[in-house]
C-alpha positions as CSV (number, residue, x, y, z in Angstrom):
1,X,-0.7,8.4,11.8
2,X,-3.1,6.0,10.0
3,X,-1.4,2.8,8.2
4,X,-2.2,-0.3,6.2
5,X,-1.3,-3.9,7.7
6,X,-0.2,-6.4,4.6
7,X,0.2,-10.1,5.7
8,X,2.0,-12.1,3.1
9,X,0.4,-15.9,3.3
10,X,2.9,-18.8,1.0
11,X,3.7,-21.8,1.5
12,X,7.0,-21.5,0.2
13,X,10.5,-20.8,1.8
14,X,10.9,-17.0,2.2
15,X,14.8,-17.3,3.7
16,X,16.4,-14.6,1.8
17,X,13.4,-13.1,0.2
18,X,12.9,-9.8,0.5
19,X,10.1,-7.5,-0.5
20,X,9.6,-3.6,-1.9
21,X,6.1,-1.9,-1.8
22,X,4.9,0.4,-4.2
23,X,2.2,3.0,-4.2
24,X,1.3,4.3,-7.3
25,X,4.1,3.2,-8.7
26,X,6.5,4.7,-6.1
27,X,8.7,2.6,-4.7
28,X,8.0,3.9,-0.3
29,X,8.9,0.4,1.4
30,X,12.1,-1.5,0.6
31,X,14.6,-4.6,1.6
32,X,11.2,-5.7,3.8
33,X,12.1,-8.7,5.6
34,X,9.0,-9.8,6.7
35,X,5.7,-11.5,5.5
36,X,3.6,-9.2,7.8
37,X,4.4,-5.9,8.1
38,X,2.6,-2.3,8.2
39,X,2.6,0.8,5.8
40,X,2.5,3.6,8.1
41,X,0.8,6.7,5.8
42,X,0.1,10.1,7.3
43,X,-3.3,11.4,8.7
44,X,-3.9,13.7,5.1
45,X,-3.1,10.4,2.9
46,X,-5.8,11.5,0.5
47,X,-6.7,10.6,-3.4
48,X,-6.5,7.4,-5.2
49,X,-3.8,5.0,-4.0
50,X,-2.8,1.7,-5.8
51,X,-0.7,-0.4,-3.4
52,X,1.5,-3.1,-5.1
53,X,4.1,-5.2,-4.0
54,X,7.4,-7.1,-5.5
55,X,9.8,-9.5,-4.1
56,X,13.6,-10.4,-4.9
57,X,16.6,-12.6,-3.8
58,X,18.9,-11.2,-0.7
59,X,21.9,-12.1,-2.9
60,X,20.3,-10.6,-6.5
61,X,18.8,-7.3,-6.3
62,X,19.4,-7.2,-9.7
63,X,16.0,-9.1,-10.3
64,X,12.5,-7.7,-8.8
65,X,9.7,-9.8,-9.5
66,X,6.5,-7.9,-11.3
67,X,4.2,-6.0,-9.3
68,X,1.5,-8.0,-6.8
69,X,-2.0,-6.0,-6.4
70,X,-2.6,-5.5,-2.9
71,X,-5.2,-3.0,-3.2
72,X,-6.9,0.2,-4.9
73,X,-8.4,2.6,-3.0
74,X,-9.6,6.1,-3.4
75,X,-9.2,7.6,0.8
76,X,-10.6,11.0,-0.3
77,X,-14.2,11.5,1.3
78,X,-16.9,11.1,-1.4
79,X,-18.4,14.0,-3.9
80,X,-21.8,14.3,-2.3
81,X,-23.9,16.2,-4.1
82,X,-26.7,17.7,-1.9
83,X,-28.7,21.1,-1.3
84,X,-29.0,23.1,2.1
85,X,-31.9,25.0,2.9
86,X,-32.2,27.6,5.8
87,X,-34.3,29.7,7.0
88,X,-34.3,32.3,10.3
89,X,-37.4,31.6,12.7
């Protein structure tokens, strides 16, 4: 398993706050308690992934913030174009 730590930094009271994480635009972390926490993703995570993040009230679920950017990142191995030459000796 490979994973992606996110550390939450606020000055601001975060008793009963609770956060959901999204990647690309599917909702794969919820009710997270914490300000510092880790995304565990699998060894294959692969492509273009857009990590975002919202928070909400303990006592109102009924109202998510809008989304946070953490980060974009394409974790597919670049296109490299190149040409191989061989030859027997």
């Amino acid at each position: 398993m490979q994973g992606i730590r996110v550390l939450i930094e606020t000055q601001d009271d975060l008793t009963d706050i609770k956060f959901n994480l999204y990647d690309n635009d599917v909702k794969v972390m919820t009710d997270i308690d914490q300000p510092d926490f880790n995304y565990l993703t699998d060894d294959l995570y692969g492509g273009l992934h857009k990590l975002e993040l919202t928070y909400y009230k303990d006592d109102n679920l009924d109202i998510e913030s809008g989304r946070f950017f953490i980060l974009e990142e394409n974790f597919t191995a670049p296109a490299l174009d190149f040409t191989i030459t061989w030859s027997t000796i």
